[in-house]
C-alpha positions in Angstrom: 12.2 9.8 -17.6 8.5 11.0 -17.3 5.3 9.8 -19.1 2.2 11.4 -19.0 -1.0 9.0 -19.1 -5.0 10.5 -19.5 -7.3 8.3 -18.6 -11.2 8.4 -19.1 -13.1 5.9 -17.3 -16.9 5.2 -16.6 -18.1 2.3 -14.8 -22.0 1.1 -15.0 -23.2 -1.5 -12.3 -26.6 -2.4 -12.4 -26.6 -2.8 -8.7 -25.7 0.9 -8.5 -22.8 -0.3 -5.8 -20.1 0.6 -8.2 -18.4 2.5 -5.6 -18.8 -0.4 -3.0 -15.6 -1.7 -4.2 -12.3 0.3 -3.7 -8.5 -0.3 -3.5 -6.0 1.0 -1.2 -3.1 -1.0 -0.8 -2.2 -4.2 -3.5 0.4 -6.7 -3.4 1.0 -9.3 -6.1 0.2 -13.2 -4.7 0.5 -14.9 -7.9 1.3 -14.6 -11.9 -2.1 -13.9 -12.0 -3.8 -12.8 -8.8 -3.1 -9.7 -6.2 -3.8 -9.2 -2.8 -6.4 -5.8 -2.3 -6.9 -4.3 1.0 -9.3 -1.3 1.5 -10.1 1.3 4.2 -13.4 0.5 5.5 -13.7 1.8 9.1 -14.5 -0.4 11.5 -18.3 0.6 12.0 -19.1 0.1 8.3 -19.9 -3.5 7.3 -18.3 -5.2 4.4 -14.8 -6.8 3.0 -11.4 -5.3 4.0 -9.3 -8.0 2.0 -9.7 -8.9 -1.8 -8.4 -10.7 -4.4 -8.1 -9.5 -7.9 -7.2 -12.1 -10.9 -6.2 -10.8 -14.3 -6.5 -12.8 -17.3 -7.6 -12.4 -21.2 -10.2 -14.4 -20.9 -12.4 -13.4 -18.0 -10.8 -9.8 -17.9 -10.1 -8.4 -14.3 -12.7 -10.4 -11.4 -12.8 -9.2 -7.8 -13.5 -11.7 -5.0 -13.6 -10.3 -1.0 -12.1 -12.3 1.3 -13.6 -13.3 4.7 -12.0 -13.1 8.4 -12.8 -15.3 10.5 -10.9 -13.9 13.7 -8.2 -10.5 13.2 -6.7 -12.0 16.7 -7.3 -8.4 18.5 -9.6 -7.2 21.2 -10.0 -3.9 18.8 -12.1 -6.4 16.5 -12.0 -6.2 12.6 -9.8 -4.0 11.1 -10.4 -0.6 10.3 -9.1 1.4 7.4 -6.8 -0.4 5.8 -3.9 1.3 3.6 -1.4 -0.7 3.1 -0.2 -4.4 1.9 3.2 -6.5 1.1 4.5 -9.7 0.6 6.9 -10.8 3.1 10.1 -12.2 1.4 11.1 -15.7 2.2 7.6 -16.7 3.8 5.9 -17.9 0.4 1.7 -16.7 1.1 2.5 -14.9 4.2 1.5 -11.1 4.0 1.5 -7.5 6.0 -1.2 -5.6 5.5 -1.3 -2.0 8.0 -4.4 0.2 9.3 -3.6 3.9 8.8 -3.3 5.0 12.5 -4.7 5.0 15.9 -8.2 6.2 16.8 -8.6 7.2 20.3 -6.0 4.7 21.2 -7.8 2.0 19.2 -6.4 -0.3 16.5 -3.0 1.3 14.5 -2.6 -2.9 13.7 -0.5 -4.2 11.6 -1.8 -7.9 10.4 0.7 -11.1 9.2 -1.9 -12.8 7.1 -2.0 -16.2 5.2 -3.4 -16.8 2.1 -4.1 -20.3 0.6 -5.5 -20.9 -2.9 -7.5 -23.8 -4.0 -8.8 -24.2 -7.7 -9.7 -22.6 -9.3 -10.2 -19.7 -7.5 -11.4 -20.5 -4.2 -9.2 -18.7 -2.0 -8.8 -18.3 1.8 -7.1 -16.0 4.2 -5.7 -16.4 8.3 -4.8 -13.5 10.6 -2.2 -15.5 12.4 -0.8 -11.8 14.3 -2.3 -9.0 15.1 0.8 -6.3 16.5 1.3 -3.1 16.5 4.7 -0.9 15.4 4.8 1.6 18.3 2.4 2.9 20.9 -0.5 5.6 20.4 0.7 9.0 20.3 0.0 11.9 22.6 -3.0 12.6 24.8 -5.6 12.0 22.3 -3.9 8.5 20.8 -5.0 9.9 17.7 -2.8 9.7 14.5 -2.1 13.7 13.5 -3.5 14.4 9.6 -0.9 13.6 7.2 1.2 10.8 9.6 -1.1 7.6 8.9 0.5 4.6 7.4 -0.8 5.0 3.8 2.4 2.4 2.3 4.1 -0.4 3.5 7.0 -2.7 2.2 9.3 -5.5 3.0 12.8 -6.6 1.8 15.4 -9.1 3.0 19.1 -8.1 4.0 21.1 -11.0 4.5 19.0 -12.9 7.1 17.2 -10.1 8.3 13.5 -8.6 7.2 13.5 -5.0 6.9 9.9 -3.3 6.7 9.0 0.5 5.0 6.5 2.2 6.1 5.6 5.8 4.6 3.4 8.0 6.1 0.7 9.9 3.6 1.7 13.5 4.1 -0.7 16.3 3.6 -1.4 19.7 3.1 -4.7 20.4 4.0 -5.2 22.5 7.3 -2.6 23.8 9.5 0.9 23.2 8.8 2.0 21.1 5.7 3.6 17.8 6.6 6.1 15.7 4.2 5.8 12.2 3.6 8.3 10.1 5.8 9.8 6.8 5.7 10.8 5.1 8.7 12.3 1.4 8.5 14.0 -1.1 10.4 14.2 -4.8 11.5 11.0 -6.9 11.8 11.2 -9.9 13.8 8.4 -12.1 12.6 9.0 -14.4 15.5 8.0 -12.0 18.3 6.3 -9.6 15.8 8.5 -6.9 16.7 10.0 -3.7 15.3 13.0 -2.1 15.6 13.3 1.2 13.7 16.7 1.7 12.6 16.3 5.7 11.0 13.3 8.2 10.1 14.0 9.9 6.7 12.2 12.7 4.5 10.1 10.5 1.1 10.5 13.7 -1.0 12.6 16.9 -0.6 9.3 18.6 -1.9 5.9 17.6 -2.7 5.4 16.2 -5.8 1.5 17.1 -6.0 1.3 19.5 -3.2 -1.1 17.0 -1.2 -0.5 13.8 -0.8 3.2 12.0 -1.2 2.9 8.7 -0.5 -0.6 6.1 -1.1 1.4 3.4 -1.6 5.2 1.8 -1.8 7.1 -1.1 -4.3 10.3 -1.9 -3.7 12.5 -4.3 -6.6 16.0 -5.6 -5.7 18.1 -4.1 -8.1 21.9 -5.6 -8.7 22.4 -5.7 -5.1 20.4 -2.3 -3.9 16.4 -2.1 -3.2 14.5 0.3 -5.3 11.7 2.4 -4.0 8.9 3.4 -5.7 5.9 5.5 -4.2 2.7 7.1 -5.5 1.5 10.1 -4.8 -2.1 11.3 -5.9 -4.6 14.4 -4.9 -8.2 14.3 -4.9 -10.2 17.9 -4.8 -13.7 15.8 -3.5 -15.2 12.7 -3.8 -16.5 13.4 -6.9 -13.0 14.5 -8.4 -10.8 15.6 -10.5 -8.2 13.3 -9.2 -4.6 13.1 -10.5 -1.7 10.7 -9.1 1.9 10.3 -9.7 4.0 7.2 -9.9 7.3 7.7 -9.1 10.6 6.1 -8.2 11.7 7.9 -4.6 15.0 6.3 -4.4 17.3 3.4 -3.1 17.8 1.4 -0.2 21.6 0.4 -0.1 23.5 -1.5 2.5 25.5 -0.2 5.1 28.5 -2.5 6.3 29.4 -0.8 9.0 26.1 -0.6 10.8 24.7 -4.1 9.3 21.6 -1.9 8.7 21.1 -0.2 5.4 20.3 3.6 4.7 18.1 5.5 2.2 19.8 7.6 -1.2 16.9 9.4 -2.5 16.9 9.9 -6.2 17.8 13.2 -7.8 15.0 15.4 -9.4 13.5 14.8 -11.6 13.6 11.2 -11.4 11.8 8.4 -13.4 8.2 8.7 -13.2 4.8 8.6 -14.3 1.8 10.9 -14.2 -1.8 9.8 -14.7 -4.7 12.6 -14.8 -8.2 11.3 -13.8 -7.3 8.7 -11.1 -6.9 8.6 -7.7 -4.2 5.5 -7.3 -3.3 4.1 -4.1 -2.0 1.1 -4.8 0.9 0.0 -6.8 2.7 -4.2 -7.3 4.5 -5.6 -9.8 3.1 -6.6 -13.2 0.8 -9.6 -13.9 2.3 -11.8 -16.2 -0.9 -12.4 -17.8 -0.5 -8.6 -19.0 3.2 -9.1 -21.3 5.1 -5.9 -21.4 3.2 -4.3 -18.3 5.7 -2.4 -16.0 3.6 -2.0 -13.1 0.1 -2.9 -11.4 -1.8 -0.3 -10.4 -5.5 0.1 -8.4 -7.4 2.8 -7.9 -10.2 4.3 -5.0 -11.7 6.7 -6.5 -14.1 7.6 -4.3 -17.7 8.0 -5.9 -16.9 6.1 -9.2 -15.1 3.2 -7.3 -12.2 1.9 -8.1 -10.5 0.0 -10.9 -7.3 -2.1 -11.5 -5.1 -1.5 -14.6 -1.4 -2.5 -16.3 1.1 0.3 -16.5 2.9 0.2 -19.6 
């Protein structure tokens, strides 16, 4: 299955701070209302968390969030890609910087979120850990390996976390999305990677594969879904991809499970004139929606829409 989606936007703000406000990672928190995370870096003031509420009346209304403490001597966090529910722990939440910089941050975050009415929300870092050491001599995350999605499902009484770095092909060798997952013990805050696998056989957009991850339970199995998207510049033309990557399916023998990646072509949807890096599960304000998606899109900020 494939649709093709063109999409013409143009956003006026008479504050002229339209672009202010961009989304990188998204994770649904209520019928109504998603979780937004985006990739400030730690130098530039502003909100790194979000919430987004969709409804007919009022339309789509962005509220930051504030942090009172991230728990981490590395202070607040810096450029976030990544959020997801954690199943089992209603209002508890990952959300995952991209990488390490010079041996700083590469934080992954286990949030709270409360919700008063009517919209008066309110967020706790209660951890602040990390999901490996920095890497070489530099303790720089290489081009194309940041964390750009993140994911979390339960197997039996176990939480298994994605995470998909963004692949590139911009300078020096071309490298392919990859998923690593494995056991996260939210007790100690600890992960255990159980395999490292290729996202896609090929890239889909020849730039970047993954800039977000969904996963649904499916009669027993865990779908995966990813997007992919390119951007030439800030100022555009973008063009992103949402696409179903494959399935997560248990594995008696190891008590683990292992990744089937679908078969090409695979169900997906392509949508010119948007740079999407985040993707959740429908509002149910929006009937007959398939999917939530957010954009950054640089220059022209970003936007949240239904995918039908």
């Amino acid at each position: 299955m494939k649709w093709a989606i063109w999409l013409g936007v143009w956003c006026l703000c008479a504050s002229g701070a339209v672009a202010d406000i961009g989304y990188s990672g998204m994770a649904r928190v209520a019928d109504d209302a998603f979780l937004v995370v985006n990739d400030r870096k730690a130098s530039v003031p502003g909100y790194r968390l979000g919430i987004i509420t969709v409804n007919a009346e009022r339309g789509v209304v962005f509220r930051a969030l504030e942090v009172a403490d991230w728990k981490d001597p590395d202070g607040p966090a810096n450029d976030l890609e990544a959020c997801c529910a954690i199943p089992g722990r209603p209002q508890e939440y990952l959300v995952a910087e991209s990488g390490y910089v010079r041996r700083k941050f590469g934080r992954v975050f286990h949030l709270r979120l409360t919700r008063g009415m009517p919209d008066a929300w309110g967020v706790e870092v209660l951890q602040a850990f990390r999901l490996a050491g920095p890497p070489g001599d530099e303790g720089t995350t290489a081009d194309g390996d940041q964390i750009e999605g993140i994911a979390c499902f339960r197997f039996g009484a176990k939480t298994v976390l994605v995470c998909a770095s963004r692949g590139s092909n911009r300078g020096g060798a071309p490298r392919l999305s990859r998923l690593t997952f494995g056991e996260l013990d939210l007790q100690q805050h600890r992960f255990t990677r159980w395999a490292e696998v290729p996202l896609v056989a090929s890239s889909l957009l020849n730039d970047r594969d993954c800039a977000d991850l969904l996963v649904r339970a499916e009669n027993g199995v865990w779908a995966l879904w990813a997007v992919a998207t390119v951007d030439v510049g800030d100022l555009g033309p973008y063009r992103s991809m949402v696409y179903r990557a494959g399935t997560f399916v248990p594995n008696v023998a190891s008590g683990q499970v292992d990744f089937r990646p679908d078969q090409a072509p695979g169900a997906r949807y392509e949508i010119h004139g948007l740079k999407v890096e985040a993707i959740a599960e429908p509002a149910a304000t929006v009937p007959g929606s398939a999917f939530s998606i957010a954009t950054d899109d640089e220059a022209y900020g970003g936007i949240w829409r239904p995918l039908f």
